[in-house]
C-alpha positions as CSV (number, residue, x, y, z in Angstrom):
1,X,-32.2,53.7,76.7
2,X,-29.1,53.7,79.1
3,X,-26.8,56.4,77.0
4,X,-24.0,53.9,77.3
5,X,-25.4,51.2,75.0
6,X,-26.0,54.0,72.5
7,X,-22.5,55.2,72.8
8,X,-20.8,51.8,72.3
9,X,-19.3,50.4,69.1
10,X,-18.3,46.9,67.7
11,X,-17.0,47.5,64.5
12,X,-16.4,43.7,64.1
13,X,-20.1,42.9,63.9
14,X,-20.4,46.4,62.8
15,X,-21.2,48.8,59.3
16,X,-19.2,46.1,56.7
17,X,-20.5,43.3,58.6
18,X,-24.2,44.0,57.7
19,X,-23.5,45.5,54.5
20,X,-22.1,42.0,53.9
21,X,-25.5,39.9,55.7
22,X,-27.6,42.4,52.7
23,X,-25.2,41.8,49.9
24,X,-25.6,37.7,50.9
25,X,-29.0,37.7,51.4
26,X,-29.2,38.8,47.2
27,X,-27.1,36.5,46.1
28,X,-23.3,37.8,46.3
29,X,-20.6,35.2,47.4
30,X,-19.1,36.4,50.5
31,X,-15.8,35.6,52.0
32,X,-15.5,36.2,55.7
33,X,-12.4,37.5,57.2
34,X,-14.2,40.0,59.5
35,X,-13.7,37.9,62.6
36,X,-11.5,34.6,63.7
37,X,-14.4,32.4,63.2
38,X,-12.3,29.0,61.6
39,X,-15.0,26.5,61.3
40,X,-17.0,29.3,59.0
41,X,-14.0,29.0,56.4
42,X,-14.1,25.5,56.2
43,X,-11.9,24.5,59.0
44,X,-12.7,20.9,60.2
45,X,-13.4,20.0,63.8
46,X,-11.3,17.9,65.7
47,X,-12.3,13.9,65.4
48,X,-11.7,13.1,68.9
49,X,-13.5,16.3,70.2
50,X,-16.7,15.7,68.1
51,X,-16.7,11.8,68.4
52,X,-16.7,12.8,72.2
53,X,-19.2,15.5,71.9
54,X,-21.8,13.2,70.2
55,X,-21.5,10.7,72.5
56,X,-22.0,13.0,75.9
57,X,-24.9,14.5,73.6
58,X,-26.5,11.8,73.2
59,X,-25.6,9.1,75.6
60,X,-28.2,6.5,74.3
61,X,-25.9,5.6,71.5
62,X,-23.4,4.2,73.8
63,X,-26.0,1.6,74.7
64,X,-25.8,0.7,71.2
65,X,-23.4,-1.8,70.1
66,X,-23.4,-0.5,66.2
67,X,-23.4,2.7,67.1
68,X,-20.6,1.9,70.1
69,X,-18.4,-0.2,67.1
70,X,-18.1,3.1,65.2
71,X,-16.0,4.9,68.0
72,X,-12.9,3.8,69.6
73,X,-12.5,2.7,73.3
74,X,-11.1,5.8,74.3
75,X,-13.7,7.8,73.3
76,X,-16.2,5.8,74.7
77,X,-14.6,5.6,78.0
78,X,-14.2,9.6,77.7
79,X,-17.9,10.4,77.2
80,X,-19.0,8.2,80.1
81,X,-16.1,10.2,82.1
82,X,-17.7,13.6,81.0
83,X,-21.3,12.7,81.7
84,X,-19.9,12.8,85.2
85,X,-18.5,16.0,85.0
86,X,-21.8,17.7,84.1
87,X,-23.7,15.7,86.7
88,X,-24.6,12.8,84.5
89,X,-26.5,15.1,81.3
90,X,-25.4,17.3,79.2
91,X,-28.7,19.4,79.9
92,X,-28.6,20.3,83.6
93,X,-27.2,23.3,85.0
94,X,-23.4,22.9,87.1
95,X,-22.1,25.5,89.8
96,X,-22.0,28.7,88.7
97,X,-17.7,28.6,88.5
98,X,-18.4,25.2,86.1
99,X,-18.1,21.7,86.9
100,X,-15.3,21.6,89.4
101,X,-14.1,18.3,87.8
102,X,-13.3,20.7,84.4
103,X,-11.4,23.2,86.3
104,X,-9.0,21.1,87.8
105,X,-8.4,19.6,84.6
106,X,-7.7,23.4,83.5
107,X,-5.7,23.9,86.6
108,X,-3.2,20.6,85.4
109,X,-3.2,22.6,82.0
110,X,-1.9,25.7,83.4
111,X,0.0,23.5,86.0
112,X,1.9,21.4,82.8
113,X,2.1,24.9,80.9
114,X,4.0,26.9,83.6
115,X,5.3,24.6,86.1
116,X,3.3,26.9,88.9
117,X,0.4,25.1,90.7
118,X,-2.6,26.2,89.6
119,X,-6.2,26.5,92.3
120,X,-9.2,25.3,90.2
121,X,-11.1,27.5,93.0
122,X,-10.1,30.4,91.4
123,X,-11.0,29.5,88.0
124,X,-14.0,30.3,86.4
125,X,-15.4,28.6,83.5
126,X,-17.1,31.1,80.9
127,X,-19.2,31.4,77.6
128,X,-16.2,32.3,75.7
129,X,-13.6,34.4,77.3
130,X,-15.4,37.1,76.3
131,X,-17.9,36.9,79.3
132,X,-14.8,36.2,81.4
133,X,-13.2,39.6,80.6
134,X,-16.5,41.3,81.2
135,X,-16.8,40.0,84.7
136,X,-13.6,41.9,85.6
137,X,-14.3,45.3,83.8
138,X,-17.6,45.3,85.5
139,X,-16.1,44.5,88.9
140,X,-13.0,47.1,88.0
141,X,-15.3,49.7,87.1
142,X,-17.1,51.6,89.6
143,X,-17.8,55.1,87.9
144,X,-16.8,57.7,84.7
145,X,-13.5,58.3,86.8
146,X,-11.9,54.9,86.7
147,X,-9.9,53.8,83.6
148,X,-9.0,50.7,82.0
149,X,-5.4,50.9,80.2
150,X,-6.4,49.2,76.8
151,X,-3.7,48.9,73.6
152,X,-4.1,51.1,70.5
153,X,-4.6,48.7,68.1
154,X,-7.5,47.5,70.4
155,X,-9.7,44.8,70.2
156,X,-13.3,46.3,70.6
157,X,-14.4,43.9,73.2
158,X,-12.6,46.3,75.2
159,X,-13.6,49.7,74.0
160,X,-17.2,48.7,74.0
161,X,-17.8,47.1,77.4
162,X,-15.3,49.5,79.3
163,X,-18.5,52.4,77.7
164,X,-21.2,50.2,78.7
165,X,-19.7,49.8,82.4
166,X,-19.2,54.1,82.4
167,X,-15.7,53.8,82.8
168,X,-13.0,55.7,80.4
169,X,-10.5,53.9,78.2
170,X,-7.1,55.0,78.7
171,X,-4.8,54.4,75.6
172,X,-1.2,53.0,74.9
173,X,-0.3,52.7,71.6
174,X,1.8,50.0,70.3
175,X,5.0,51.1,67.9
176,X,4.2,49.7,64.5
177,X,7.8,50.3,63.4
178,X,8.8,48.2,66.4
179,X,6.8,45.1,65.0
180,X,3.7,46.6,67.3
181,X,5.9,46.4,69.9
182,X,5.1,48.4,73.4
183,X,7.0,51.2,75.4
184,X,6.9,50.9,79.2
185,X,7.7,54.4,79.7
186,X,5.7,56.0,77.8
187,X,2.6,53.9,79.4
188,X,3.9,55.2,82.6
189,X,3.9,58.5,81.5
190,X,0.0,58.5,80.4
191,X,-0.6,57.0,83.7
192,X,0.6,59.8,85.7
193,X,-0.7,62.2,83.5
194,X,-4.2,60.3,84.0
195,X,-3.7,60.5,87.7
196,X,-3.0,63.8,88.1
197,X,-5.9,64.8,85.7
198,X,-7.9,63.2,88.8
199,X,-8.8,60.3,87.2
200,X,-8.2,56.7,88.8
201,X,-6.3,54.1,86.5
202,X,-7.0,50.9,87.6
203,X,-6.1,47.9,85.3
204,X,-3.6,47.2,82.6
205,X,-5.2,44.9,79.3
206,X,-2.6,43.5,77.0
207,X,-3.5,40.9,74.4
208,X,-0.7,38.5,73.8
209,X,-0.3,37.1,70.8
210,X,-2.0,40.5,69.8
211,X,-4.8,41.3,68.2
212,X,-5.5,42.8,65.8
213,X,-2.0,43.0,64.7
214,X,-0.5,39.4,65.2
215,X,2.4,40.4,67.2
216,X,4.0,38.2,69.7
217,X,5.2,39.7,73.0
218,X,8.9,39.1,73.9
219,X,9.6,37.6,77.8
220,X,11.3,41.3,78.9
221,X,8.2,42.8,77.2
222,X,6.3,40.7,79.7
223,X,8.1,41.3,82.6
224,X,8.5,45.1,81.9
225,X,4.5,44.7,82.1
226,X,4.5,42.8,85.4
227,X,6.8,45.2,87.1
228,X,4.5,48.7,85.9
229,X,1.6,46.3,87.3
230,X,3.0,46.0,90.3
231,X,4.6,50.0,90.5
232,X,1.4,51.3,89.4
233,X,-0.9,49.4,91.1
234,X,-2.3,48.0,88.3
235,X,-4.4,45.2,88.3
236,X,-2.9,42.6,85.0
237,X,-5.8,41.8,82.3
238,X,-3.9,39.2,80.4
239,X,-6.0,38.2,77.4
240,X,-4.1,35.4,76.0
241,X,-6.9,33.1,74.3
242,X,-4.2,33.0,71.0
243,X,-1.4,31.3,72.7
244,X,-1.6,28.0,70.5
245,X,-1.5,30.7,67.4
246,X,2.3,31.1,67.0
247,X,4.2,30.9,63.8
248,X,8.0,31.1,64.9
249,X,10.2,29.8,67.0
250,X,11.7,33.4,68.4
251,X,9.3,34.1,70.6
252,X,7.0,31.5,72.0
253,X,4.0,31.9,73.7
254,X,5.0,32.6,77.9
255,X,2.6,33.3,79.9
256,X,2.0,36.3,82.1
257,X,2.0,33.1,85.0
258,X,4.9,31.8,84.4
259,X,6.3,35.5,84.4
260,X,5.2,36.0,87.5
261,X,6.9,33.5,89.0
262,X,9.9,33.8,87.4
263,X,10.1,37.3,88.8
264,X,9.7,36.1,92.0
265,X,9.4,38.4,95.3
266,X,7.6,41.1,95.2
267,X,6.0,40.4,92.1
268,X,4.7,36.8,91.9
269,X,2.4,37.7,94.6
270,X,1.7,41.1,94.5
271,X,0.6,41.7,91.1
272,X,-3.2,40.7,90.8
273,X,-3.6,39.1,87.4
274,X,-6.2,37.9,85.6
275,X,-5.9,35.3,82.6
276,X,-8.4,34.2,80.0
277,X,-8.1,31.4,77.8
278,X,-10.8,30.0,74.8
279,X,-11.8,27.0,72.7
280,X,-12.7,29.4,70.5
281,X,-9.2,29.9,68.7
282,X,-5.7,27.2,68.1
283,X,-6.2,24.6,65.6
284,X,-10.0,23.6,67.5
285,X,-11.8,26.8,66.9
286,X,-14.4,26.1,68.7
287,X,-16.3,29.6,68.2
288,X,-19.6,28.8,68.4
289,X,-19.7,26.3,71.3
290,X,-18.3,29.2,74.0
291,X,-16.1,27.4,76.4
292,X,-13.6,30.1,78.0
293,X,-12.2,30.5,81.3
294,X,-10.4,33.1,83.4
295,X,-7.5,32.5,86.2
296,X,-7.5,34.3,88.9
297,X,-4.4,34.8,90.4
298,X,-3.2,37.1,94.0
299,X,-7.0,38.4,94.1
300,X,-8.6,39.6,97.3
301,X,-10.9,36.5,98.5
302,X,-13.8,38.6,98.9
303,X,-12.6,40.1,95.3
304,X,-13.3,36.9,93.9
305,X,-16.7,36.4,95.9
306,X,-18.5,39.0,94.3
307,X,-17.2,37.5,90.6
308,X,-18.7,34.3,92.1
309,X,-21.7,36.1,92.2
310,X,-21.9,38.2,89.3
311,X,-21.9,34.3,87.4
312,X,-24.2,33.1,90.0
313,X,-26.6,35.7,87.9
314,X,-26.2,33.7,85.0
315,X,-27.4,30.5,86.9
316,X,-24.3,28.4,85.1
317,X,-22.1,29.0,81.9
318,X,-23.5,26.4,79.4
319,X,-21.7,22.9,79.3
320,X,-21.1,22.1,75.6
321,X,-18.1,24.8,75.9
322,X,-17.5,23.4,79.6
323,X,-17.0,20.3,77.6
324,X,-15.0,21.6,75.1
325,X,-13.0,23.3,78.1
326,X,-12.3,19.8,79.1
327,X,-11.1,18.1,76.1
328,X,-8.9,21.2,74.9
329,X,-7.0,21.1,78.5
330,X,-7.3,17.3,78.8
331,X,-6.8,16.0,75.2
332,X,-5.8,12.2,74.1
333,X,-2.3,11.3,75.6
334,X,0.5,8.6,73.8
335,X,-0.8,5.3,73.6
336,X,-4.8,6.2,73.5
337,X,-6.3,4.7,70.3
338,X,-7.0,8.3,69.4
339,X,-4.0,10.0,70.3
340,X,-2.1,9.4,66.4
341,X,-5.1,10.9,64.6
342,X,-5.5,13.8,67.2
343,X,-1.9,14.6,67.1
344,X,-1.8,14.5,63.0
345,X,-4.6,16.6,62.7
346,X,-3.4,19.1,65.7
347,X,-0.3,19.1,63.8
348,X,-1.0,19.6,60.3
349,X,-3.4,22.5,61.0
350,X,-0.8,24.5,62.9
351,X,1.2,24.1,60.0
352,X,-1.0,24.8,57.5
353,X,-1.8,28.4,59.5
354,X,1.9,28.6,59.5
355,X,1.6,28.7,55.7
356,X,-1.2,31.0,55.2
357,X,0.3,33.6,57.4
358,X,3.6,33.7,55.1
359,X,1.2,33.8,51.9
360,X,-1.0,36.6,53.6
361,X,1.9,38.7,55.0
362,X,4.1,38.1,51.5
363,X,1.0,39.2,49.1
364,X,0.6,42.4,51.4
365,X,3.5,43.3,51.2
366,X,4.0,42.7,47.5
367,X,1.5,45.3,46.9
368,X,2.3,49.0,45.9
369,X,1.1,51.3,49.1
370,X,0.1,48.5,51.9
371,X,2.9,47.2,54.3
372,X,2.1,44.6,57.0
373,X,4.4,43.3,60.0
374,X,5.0,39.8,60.2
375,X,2.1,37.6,61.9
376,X,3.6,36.1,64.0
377,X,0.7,34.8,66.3
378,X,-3.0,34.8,66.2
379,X,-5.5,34.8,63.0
380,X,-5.1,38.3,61.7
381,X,-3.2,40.6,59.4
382,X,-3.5,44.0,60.2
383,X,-1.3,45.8,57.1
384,X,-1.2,50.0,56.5
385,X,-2.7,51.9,53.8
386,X,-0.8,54.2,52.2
387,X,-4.1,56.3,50.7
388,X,-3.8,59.4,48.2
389,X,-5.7,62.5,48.6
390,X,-8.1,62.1,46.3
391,X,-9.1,58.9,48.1
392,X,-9.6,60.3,51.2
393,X,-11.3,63.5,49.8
394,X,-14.0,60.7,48.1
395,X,-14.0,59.0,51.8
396,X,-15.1,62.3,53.3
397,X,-17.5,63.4,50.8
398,X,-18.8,59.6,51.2
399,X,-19.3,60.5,54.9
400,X,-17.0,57.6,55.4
401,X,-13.5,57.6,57.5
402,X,-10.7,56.6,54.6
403,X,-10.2,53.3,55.9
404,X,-14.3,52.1,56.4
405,X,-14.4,53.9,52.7
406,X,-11.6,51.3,51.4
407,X,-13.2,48.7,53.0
408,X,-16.6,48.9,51.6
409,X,-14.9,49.2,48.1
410,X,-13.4,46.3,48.8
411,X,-16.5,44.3,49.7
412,X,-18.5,45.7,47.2
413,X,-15.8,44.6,44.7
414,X,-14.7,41.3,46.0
415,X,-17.2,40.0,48.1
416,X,-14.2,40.3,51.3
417,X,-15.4,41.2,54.5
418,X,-12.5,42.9,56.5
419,X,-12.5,45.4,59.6
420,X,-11.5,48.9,59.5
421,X,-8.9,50.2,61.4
422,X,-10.7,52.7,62.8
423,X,-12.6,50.4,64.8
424,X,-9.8,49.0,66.8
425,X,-7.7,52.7,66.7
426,X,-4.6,53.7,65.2
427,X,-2.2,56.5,65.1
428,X,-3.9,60.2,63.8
429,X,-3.4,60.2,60.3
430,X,-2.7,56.6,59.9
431,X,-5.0,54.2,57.8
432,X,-5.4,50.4,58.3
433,X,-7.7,47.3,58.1
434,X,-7.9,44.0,59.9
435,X,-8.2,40.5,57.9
436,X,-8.1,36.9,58.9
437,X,-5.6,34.4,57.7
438,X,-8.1,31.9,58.0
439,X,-9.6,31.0,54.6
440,X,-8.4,27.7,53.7
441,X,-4.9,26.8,52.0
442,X,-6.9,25.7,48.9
443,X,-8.7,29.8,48.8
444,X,-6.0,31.6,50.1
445,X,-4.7,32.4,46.8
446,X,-8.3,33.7,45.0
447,X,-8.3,35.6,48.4
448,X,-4.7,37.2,48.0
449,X,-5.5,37.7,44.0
450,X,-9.1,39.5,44.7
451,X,-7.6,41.5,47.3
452,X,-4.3,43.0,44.7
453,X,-7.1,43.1,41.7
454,X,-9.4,45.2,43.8
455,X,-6.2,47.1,45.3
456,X,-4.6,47.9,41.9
457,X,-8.0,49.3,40.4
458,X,-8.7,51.4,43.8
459,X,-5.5,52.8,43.4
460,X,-6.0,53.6,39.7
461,X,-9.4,55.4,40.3
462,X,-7.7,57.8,43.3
């Protein structure tokens, strides 16, 4: 087998992940915080999006006047208007980008966002932004001598495709006293250090609000990233598929974009940036459907070409997430019949993740020997383990890092799936695990009390 797929890890879907599929397949209650998946934990679609989604998925009930009498006008009206967009069925194949119609609703949606126009010909609807970010590590990566700057804590989409393209990961690491904050300088540093090693640094990811450790970037942190871009030669990986995930008012959600052109000359158009967006996460989460889509911004035309065709491989990125593309960047506006119930339940779920992140960090944080930052954005805790030596002496003779060793404990005990740290990387010497704030407000609490009860008792046997 290609020695690259052997090599590559997803610790997401990885070692606790199955060890929770077994321990459900015999019975055991799970709970699953391994992965910002909000519909699993009972999150409830949005009306509008689904009363559209039925309709465009099967158009035969609009023809129906029961069935019609059940949804209101502006659904109806919707539907018909997305049948169009996917050349009249919801089963045939669009261009390779996505229906065009889509991306210039996606290009208004940047367009309303930043205040900078947007040109849906360089946007490229995806399955998920996952797919997205993979078409520009493949195209970025020609050999084992190109490197992808990546953030340590990483998210292992990152980690894992950079190994299956051959290319080398080149670390920063984020400053956990600084609220996971970065350091320009010393990313500069590693870059010349890279370079003069021989080895060709070509891109700069940053993941904004982060994850795995729910920070929010500040505007000079973004700027400070546009101008090593554009010293460095960098091209700018901007994964920002959590910017409707924000839970204060200090720093907002800006967009590398809008960063761009606030910096003006030089660097609003010579910094090559790349953005991806998703259905996937926000109050819609959207995970299974895969809708994403990437920007493409100051790219080479023949650069973007080849991406054209690397889709074009794929035939067409599949149109239930086109469709949810289009009602995410296009929702119900003031004075539609389904604007007030959209809005209240847009509203209330932002608010009640608002909650749950206070009642994750707090309960943390209340615990003897775990400390977590502030989330401040996203769907994840990602707090520090303080761990004595006897429990890492029973990790190693388990075979186990101490954090996967914790971990297992934990799901063995509780029924909790969470992430190591060790699967995103951390400082040496440093122990830490990543966990959604997702269970619902009316679980949060058995969650938080599981979590101390197996933490005190883990503590009391090391």
């Amino acid at each position: 087998m290609n020695h690259n797929l052997l090599k590559a890890q997803y610790a997401v879907r990885g070692e606790l992940y199955n060890k929770a599929v077994e321990m459900a397949a015999a019975g055991k209650e799970i709970i699953y915080t391994n992965v910002g998946n909000p519909q699993q934990l009972g999150e409830k679609p949005i009306t509008f999006n689904r009363q559209v989604q039925a309709l465009v998925s099967c158009p035969s009930l609009m023809d129906n006047p029961k069935a019609v009498e059940l949804f209101p006008e502006d659904v109806v009206a919707r539907a018909k208007q997305c049948l169009g967009q996917l050349s009249g069925a919801l089963g045939a194949y669009t261009d390779s980008r996505g229906s065009m119609s889509i991306r210039k609703e996606v290009a208004e949606f940047i367009e309303r966002r930043d205040g900078v126009p947007a040109d849906a010909e360089n946007i490229f609807l995806t399955d998920g932004a996952s797919v997205a970010v993979r078409y520009l590590l493949n195209a970025a990566i020609r050999d084992e001598n190109d490197a992808i700057l990546v953030p340590i804590p990483q998210y292992p989409l990152y980690s894992a495709s950079i190994q299956l393209y051959g290319g080398t990961l080149l670390p920063y690491y984020l400053k956990e006293e600084k609220g996971w904050g970065m350091d320009a300088e010393s990313i500069r540093k590693s870059i010349h250090e890279a370079r003069a090693a021989g080895t060709n640094v070509r891109a700069i990811v940053f993941i904004n609000p982060g994850n795995p450790t729910g920070q929010c970037l500040t505007g000079d942190d973004l700027k400070e990233l546009v101008k090593l871009a554009y010293d460095e030669g960098l091209v700018l990986l901007a994964d920002e598929v959590y910017q409707p995930n924000v839970y204060q008012t200090e720093k907002p959600f800006i967009s590398a974009k809008k960063t761009l052109a606030e910096l003006g000359a030089p660097y609003n158009t010579g910094v090559e940036l790349a953005s991806f967006h998703t259905v996937s996460k926000g109050v819609m989460g959207e995970c299974g459907l895969r809708g994403g889509y990437v920007e493409l911004v100051n790219m080479h035309p023949g650069t973007i070409d080849q991406i054209y065709k690397a889709a074009s491989i794929n035939l067409s990125p599949n149109t239930t997430g086109q469709l949810s593309m289009s009602l995410m960047t296009n929702p119900p506006k003031p004075g539609d019949a389904s604007y007030p119930l959209w809005k209240k339940e847009m509203d209330e779920g932002l608010a009640s993740l608002t909650r749950r992140a206070h009642v994750v960090t707090d309960a943390f944080n209340a615990l003897h020997g775990v400390s977590c930052t502030f989330v401040e954005g996203a769907m994840y805790a990602f707090p520090k383990l303080e761990l004595s030596e006897g429990a890492i002496a029973a990790a190693k003779a388990a075979g186990k890092t101490p954090d996967t060793f914790y971990c297992l404990s934990l799901l063995e005990d509780t029924g909790i799936v969470t992430v190591p740290g060790a699967g995103f990387g951390q400082e040496e010497g440093t122990f830490h695990f990543r966990t959604t704030i997702l269970p619902q407000e009316k679980e949060i609490q058995k969650f938080c009390t599981l979590f101390a009860e197996h933490h005190n008792k883990f503590l009391a046997k090391y």
